[in-house]
C-alpha positions in Angstrom: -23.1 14.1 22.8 -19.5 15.1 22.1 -18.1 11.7 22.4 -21.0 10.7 20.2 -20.2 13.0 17.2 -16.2 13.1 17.2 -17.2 9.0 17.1 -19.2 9.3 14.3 -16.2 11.6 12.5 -13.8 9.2 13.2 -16.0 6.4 11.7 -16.3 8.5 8.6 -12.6 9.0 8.2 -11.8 5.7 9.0 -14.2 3.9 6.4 -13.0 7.1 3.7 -9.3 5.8 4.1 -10.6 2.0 3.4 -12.6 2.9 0.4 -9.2 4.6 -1.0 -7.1 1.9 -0.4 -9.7 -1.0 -1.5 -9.6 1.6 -4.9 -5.8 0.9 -5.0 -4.4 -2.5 -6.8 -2.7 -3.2 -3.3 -3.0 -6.3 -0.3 -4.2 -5.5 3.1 -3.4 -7.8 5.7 -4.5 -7.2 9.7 -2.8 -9.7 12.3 -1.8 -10.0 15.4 1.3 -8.1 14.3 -0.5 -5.1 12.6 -1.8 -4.0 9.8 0.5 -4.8 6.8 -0.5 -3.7 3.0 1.4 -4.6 0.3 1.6 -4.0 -3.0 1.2 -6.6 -5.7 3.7 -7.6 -8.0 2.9 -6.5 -11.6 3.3 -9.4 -13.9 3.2 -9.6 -17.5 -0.3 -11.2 -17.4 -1.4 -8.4 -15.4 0.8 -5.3 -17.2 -1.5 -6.3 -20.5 -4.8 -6.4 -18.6 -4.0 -3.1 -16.9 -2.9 -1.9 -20.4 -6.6 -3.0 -22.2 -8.5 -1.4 -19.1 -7.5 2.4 -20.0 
């Protein structure tokens, strides 16, 4: 049962610390290599669309 429930608190962590970073304007890749996240490059295009949103 122990195994069962630090499992399940893992689980919750892990899917916590996706949700934050999906909430991010960043690029998550997973490969072979690792996991890589990158942030993307502001451009003008998206400097005035961020700047209409708030």
């Amino acid at each position: 049962m122990k195994l069962g429930e630090n499992l399940k608190e893992k689980v919750i962590e892990a899917a916590e610390t996706i949700y934050d970073v999906s909430k991010k304007d960043v690029q998550v890749n997973v490969g072979k290599k690792g996991v890589e996240v990158k942030e993307k490059r502001p451009t003008r295009q998206r400097i005035k669309w961020q700047a209409k949103i708030r």
